[in-house]
C-alpha positions as CSV (number, residue, x, y, z in Angstrom):
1,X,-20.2,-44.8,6.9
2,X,-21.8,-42.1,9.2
3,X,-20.9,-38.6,9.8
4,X,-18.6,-39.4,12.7
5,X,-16.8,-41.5,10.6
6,X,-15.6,-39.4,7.8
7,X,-15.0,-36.7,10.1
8,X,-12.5,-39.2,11.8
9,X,-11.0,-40.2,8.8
10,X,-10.5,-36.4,7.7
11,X,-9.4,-35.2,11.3
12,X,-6.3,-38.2,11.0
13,X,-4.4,-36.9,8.4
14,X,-2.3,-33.8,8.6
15,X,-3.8,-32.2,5.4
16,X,-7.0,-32.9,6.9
17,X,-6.0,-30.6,10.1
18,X,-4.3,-28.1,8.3
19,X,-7.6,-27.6,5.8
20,X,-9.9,-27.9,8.8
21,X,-7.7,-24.6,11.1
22,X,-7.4,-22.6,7.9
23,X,-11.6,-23.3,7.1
24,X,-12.0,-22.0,11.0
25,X,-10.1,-18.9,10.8
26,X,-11.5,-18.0,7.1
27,X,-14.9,-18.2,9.1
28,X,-14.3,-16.6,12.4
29,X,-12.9,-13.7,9.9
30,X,-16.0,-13.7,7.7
31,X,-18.2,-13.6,10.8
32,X,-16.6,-10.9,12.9
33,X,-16.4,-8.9,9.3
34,X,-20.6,-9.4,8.8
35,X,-20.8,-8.1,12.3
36,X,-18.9,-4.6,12.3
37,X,-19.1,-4.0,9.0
38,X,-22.2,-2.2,7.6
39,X,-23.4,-4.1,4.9
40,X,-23.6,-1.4,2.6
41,X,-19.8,-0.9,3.1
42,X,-19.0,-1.2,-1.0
43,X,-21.5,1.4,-2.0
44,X,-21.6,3.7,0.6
45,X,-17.9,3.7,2.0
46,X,-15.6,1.7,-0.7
47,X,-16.7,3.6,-3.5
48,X,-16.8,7.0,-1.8
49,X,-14.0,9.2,-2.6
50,X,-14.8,11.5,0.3
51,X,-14.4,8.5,2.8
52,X,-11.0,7.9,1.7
53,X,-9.9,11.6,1.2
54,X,-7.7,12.1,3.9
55,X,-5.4,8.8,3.7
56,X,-2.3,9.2,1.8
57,X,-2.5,7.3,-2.0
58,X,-0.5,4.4,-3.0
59,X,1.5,3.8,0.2
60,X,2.8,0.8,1.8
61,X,1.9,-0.8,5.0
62,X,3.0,1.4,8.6
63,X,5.3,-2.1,9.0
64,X,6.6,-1.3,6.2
65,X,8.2,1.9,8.1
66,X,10.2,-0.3,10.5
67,X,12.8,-1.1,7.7
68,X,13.1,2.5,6.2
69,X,14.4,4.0,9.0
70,X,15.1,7.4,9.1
71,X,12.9,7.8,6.2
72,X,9.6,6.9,7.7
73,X,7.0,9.3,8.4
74,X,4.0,8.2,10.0
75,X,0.5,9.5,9.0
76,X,-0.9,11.3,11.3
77,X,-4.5,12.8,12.6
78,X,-5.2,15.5,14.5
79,X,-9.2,15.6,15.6
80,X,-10.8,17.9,18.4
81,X,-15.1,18.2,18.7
82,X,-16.9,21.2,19.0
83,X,-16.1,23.7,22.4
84,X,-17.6,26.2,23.7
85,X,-16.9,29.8,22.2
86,X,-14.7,31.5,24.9
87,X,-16.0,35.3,26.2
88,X,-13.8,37.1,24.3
89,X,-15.3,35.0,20.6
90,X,-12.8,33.1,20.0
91,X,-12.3,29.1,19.8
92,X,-8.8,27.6,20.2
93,X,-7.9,24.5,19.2
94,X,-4.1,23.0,19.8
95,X,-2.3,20.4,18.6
96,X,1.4,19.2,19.3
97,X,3.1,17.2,16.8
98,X,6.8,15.3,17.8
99,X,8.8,15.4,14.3
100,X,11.9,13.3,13.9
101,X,12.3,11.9,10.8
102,X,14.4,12.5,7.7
103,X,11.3,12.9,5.2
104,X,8.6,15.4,5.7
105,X,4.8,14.9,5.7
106,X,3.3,14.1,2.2
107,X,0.6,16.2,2.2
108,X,-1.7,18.8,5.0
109,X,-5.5,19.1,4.8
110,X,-7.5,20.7,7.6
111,X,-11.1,20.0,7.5
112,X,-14.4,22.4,9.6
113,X,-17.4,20.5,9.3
114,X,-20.5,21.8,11.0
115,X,-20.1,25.9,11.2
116,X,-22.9,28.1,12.8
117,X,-22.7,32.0,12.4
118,X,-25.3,34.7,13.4
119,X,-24.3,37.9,11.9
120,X,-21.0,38.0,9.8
121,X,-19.0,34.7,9.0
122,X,-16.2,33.5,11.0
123,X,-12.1,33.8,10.9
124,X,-10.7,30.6,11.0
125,X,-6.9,30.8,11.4
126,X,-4.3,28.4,11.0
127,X,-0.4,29.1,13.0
128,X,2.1,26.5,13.4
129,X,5.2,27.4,16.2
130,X,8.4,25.6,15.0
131,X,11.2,23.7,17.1
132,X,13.1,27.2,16.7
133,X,10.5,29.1,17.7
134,X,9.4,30.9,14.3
135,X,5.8,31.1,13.7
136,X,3.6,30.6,10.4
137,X,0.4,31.4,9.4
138,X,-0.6,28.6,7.1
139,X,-4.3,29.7,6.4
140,X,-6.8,32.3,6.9
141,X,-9.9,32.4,5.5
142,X,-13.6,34.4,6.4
143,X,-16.5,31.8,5.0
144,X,-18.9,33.1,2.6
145,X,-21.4,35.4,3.8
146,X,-25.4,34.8,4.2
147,X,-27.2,33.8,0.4
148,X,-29.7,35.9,-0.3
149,X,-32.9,35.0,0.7
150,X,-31.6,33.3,3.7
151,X,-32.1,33.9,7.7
152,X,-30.4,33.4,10.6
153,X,-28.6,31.4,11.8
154,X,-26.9,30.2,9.0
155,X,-25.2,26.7,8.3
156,X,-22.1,25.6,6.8
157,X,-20.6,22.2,6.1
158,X,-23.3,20.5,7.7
159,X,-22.8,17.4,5.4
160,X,-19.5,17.9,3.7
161,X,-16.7,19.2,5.2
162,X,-14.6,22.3,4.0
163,X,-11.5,20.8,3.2
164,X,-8.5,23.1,2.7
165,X,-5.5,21.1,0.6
166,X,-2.9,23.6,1.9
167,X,-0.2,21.5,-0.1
168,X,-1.7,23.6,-2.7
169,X,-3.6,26.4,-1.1
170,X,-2.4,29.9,-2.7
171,X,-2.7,31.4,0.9
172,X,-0.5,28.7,2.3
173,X,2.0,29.7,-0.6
174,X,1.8,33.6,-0.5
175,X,2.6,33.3,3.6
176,X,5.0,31.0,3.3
177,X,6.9,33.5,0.5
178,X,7.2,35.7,3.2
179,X,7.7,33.9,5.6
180,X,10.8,32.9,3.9
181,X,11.9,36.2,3.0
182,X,11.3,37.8,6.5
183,X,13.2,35.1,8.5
184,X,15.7,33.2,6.0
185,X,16.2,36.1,3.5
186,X,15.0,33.8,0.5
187,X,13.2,35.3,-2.2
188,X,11.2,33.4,-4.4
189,X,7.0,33.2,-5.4
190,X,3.9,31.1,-5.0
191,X,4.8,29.0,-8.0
192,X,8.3,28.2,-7.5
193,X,6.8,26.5,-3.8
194,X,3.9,24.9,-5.2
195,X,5.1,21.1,-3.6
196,X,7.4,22.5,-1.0
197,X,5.0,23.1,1.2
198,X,5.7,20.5,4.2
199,X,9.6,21.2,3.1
200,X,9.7,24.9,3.9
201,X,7.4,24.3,7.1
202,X,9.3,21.1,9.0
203,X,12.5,22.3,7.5
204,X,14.8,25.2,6.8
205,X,16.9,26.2,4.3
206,X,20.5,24.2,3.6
207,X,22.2,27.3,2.4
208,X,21.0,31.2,2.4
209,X,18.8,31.8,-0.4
210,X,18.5,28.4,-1.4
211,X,15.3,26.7,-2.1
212,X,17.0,23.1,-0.9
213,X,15.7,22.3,3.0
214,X,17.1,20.1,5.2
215,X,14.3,18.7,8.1
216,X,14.1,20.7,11.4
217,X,13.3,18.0,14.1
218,X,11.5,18.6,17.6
219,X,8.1,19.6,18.6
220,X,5.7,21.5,16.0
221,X,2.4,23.1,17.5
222,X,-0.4,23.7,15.6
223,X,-2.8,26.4,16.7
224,X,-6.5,26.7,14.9
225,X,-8.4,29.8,15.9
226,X,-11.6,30.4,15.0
227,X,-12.7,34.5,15.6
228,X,-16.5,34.8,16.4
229,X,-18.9,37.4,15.9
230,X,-21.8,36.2,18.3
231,X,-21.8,33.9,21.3
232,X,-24.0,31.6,19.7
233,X,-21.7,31.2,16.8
234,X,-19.8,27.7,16.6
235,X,-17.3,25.4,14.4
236,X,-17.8,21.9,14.6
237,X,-15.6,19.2,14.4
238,X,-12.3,20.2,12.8
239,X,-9.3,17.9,11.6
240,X,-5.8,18.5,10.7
241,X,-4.0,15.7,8.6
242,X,-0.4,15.6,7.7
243,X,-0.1,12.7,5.3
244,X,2.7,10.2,5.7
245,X,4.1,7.5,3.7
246,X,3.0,4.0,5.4
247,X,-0.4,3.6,6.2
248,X,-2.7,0.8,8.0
249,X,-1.8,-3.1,8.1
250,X,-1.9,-3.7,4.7
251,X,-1.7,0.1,2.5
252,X,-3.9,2.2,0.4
253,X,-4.5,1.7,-3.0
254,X,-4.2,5.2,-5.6
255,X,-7.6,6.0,-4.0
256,X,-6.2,6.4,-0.9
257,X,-8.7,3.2,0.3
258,X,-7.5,1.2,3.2
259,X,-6.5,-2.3,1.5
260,X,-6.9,-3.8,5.2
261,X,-10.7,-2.9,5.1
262,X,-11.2,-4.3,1.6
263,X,-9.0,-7.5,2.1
264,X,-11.3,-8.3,5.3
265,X,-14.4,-7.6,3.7
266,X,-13.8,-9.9,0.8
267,X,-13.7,-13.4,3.4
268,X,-17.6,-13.6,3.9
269,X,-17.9,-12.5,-0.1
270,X,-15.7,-15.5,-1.3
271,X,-17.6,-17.9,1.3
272,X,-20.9,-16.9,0.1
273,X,-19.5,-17.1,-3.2
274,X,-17.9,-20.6,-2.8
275,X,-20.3,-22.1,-0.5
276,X,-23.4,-20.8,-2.6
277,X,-22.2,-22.0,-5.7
278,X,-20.9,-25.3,-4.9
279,X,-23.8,-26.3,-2.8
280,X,-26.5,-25.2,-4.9
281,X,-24.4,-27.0,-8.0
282,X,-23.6,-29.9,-5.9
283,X,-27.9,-30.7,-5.2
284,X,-28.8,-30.2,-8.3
285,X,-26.1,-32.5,-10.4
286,X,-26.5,-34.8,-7.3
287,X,-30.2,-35.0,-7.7
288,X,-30.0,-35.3,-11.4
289,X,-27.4,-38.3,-11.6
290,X,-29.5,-40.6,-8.8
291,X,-32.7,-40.1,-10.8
292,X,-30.9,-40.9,-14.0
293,X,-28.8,-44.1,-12.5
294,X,-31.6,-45.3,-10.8
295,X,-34.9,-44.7,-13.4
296,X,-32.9,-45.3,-16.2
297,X,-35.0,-45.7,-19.8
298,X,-35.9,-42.3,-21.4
299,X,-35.4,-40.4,-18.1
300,X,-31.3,-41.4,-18.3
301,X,-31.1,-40.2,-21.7
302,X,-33.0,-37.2,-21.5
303,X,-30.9,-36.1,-18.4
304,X,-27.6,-37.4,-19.9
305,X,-28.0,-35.9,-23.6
306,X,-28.8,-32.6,-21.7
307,X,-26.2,-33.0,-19.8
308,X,-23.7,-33.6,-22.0
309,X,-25.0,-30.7,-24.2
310,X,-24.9,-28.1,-21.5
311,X,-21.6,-28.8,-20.7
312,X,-20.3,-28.1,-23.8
313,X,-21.8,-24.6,-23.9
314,X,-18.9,-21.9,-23.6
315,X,-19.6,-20.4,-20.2
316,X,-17.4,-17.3,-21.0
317,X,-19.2,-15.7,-23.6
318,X,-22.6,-15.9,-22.0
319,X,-21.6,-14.7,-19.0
320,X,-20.3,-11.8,-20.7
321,X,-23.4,-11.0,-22.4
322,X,-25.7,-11.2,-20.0
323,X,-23.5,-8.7,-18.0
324,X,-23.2,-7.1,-20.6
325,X,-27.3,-7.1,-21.0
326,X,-27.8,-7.1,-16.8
327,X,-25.6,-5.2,-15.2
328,X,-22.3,-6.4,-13.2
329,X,-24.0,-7.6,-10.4
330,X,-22.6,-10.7,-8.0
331,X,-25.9,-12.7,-7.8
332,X,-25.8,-12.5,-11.8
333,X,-22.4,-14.1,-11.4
334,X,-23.5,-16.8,-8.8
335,X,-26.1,-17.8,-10.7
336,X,-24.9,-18.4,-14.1
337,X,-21.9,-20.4,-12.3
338,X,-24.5,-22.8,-10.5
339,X,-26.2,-22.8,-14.1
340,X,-23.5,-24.4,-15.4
341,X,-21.4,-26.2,-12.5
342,X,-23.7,-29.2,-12.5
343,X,-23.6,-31.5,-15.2
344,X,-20.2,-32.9,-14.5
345,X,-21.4,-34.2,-11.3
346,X,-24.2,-35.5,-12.7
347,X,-22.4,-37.8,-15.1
348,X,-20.5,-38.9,-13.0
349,X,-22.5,-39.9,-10.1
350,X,-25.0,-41.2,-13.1
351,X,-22.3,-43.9,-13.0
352,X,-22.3,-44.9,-9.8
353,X,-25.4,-45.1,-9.3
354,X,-25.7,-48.2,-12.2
355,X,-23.7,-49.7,-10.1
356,X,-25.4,-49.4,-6.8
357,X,-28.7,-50.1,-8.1
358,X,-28.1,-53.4,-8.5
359,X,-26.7,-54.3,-5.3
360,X,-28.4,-56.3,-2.6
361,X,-29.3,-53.5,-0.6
362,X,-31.1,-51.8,-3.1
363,X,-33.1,-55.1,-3.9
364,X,-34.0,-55.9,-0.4
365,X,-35.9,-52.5,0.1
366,X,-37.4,-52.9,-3.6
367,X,-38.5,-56.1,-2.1
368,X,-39.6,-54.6,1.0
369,X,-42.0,-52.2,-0.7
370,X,-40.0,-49.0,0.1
371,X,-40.9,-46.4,-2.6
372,X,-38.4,-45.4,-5.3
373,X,-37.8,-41.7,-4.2
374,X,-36.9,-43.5,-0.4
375,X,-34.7,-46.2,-2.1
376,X,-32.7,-42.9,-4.0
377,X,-32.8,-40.1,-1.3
378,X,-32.5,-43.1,2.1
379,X,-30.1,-45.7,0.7
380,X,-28.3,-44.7,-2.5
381,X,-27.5,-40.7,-1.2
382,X,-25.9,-42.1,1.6
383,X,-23.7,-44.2,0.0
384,X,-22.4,-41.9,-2.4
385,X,-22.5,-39.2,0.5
386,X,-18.8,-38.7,0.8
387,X,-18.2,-38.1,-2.8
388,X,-20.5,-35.6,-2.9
389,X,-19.3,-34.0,-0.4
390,X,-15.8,-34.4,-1.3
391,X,-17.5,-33.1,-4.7
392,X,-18.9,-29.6,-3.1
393,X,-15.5,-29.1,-1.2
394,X,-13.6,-29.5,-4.8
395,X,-16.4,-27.3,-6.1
396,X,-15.6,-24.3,-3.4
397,X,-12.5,-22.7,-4.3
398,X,-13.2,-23.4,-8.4
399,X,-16.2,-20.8,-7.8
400,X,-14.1,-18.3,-5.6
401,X,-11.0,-18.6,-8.4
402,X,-13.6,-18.4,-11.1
403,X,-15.7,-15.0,-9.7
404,X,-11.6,-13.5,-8.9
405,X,-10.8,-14.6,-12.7
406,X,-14.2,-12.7,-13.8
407,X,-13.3,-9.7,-11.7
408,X,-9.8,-9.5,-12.7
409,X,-11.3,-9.7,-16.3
410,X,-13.4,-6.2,-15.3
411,X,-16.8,-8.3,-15.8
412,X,-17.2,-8.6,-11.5
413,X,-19.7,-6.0,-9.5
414,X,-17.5,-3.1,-8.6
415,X,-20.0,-1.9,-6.0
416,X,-18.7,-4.6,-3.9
417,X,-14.9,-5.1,-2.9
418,X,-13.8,-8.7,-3.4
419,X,-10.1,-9.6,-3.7
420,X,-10.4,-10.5,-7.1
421,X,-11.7,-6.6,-7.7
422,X,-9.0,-5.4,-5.9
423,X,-6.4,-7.3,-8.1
424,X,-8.6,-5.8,-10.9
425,X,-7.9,-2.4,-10.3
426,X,-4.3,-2.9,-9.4
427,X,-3.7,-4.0,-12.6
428,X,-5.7,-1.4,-14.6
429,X,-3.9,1.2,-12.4
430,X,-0.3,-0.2,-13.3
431,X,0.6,-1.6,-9.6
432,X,2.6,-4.1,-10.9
433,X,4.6,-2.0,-12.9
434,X,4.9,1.0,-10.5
435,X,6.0,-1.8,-7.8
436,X,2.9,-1.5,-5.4
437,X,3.2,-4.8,-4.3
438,X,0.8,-4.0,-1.2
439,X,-1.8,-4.1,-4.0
440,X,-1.1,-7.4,-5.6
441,X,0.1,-9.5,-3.7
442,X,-2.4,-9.7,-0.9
443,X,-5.6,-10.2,-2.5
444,X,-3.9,-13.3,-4.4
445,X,-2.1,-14.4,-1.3
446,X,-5.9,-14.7,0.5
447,X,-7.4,-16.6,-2.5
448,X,-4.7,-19.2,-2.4
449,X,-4.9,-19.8,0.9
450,X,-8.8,-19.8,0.8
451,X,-8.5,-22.7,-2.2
452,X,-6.0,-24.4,-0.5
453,X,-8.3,-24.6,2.4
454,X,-10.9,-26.3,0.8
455,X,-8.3,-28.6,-1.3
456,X,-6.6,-29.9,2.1
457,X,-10.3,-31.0,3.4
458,X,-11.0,-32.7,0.1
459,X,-7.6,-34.4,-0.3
460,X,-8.2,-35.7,3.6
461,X,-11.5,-36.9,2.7
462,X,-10.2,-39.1,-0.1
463,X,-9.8,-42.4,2.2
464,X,-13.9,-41.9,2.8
465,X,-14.2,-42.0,-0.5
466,X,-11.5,-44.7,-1.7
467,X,-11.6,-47.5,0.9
468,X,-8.7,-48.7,-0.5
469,X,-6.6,-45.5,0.6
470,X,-7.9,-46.1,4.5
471,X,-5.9,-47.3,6.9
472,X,-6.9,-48.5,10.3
473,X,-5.5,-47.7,13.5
């Protein structure tokens, strides 16, 4: 039976189709992934804090904001490059945000990255005009001076930006004290606002001299001035974030990372996992069984005594210590699972082969002078082909569910994000329990289906195997 063949016979059955369209757009996925993602994205981005900073932590999916209602805020940003410094030294920056919602914004940062002075340091000012036409002050702040020992011009932020958390900024809260005081009569103090901040700035107060706001909808804009001292001064970038609570396709974990990212790099990770592992095991228990079956003598016990003996090593606790001696790295992983993934195969086509050694086929090459390693690799390979293959396929998703089972266990690399790392930390952070199904559900979701791709194929592949399971048409 050639290639065309089983292909037929796995394209005929609807398990067969199904396993073949989910393989396709598992690889389209993983391939459009190694293209736009950097392939450092797990050290440099996943596991960077800073990268993540400005997302909101632990919220649901923006979708998810369709069925709240009223109750929705959407996470916005606010971004503006570098301008030039106007004649009187000063750089304006607007922004106009359209509130309506019954929640206010979790959380405001404003970030300066990239600030050039000559003499003294800039004023960078934050204002905010309300739908009723008050006005607040939310920051002001001069940057530090030049160090001493150093010249002109001097640098700020080049690298890492200043981020201001005004949520709790003690200058946000001191002008928002009077704020309250000069325009609503409310008396109060920095500490009895610290988390009221987006309430007593996209709201007002339900009764007089009541710390209880009710929102205030309509058109808030956002003014960032930045005083110069010397035309050649200049503040780069800035970025003003009012955190909501939905965010991306599919979340962010207590990090703040966006699940969506994570999820999508984790389809080429669980091929190359699967697909590694399963075809490296696959030649080598394949190889092993035909020399066995076919030399027989002291080559077939030799093979099958060490087969049998290596299979009946514990896999677990070696794995764990040599993580435990080499690091949690993947390849470590991979190869300890190929390691040990073979010998089944290799009994088992052992078998088969004894059987097909003694056909005619195999006699009339013998008789033909064709050499043993032709007579093993030409004409007994090929017959067994198709339960090797159905062998690697069967093979795939075990090594993907064993390398998530490892990472949920805390023994995978963190350095890279696979779903079963991602499951991982949602259950050392208590997602289940806190009802973050976002977290959980996902990652698992994406290994079934990736496991049930591979089981479809194999199960269509069956009447290749089995000729008593084909049926002509």
């Amino acid at each position: 039976m050639d290639t065309k063949d089983i292909l037929t016979i796995m394209l005929r059955s609807g398990s067969g189709k199904a396993g073949v369209a989910l393989l396709l757009g598992i690889v389209i996925i993983s391939v459009t992934v190694v293209f736009l993602f950097p392939m450092d994205f797990g050290s440099k981005r996943w596991n960077n804090p800073a990268a993540w900073a400005d997302n909101p932590k632990s919220v649901p999916p923006f979708w998810v904001g369709l069925f709240m209602g009223n109750n929705s805020i959407a996470h916005k940003v606010f971004e503006v490059s570098p301008q030039e410094t106007q004649a009187n030294l000063v750089q304006n920056y607007s922004f106009h945000y359209e509130y309506n919602s019954g929640k206010s914004p979790t959380f405001t940062t404003l970030s300066f990255t990239d600030v050039t002075f000559h003499n003294r340091p800039p004023l960078l000012e934050l204002n905010v005009v309300r739908p009723d036409g008050r006005e607040i002050v939310l920051y002001q702040q001069v940057l530090r001076g030049a160090r001493p020992g150093e010249s002109s011009p001097y640098k700020r932020f080049e690298e890492t930006p200043l981020r201001v958390f005004l949520t709790s900024e003690t200058e946000t809260l001191i002008s928002l004290v009077s704020f309250l005081e000069a325009e609503f009569d409310v008396k109060t103090n920095p500490e009895a606002l610290s988390g009221l901040v987006e309430q007593v700035v996209f709201g007002q107060p339900s009764h007089q001299g009541n710390l209880e706001f009710v929102p205030l909808n309509g058109q808030y804009d956002f003014q960032i001035l930045s005083y110069m001292n010397h035309p050649s001064d200049s503040v780069g970038s800035l970025k003003l974030v009012l955190g909501g609570n939905s965010f991306g396709f599919m979340g962010t974990d207590s990090a703040g990372r966006d699940l969506a990212l994570g999820l999508l790099f984790g389809f080429p990770i669980a091929l190359i996992i699967g697909l590694t592992t399963s075809v490296f095991a696959t030649v080598i228990g394949s190889t092993l069984g035909i020399i066995s079956g076919f030399k027989g003598n002291k080559t077939d016990i030799i093979i099958q005594r060490f087969s049998d003996i290596w299979s009946n090593v514990p896999l677990l606790p070696i794995l764990i210590f040599l993580i435990f001696i080499l690091g949690q790295k993947l390849w470590i992983v991979v190869i300890i699972m190929i390691l040990f993934g073979w010998p089944g195969l290799t009994i088992v086509v052992r078998s088969m082969v004894l059987q097909i050694r003694t056909g005619q086929l195999v006699e009339s090459t013998k008789a033909l002078g064709a050499s043993n390693s032709r007579i093993m690799f030409r004409h007994i390979l090929f017959q067994i082909a198709p339960f090797v293959l159905a062998q690697m396929i069967f093979f795939t998703p075990a090594a993907i569910l064993a390398e998530a089972g490892l990472s949920f266990l805390g023994l995978g690399d963190p350095s890279i994000p696979t779903w079963g790392q991602i499951l991982e930390s949602g259950f050392r952070t208590g997602a289940v329990y806190l009802g973050y199904w976002w977290w959980i559900m996902p990652p698992g979701v994406l290994i079934v289906i990736t496991a049930m791709a591979f089981v479809l194929i194999a199960l269509a592949l069956e009447p290749a195997i089995n000729p008593k399971l084909r049926v002509e048409k």
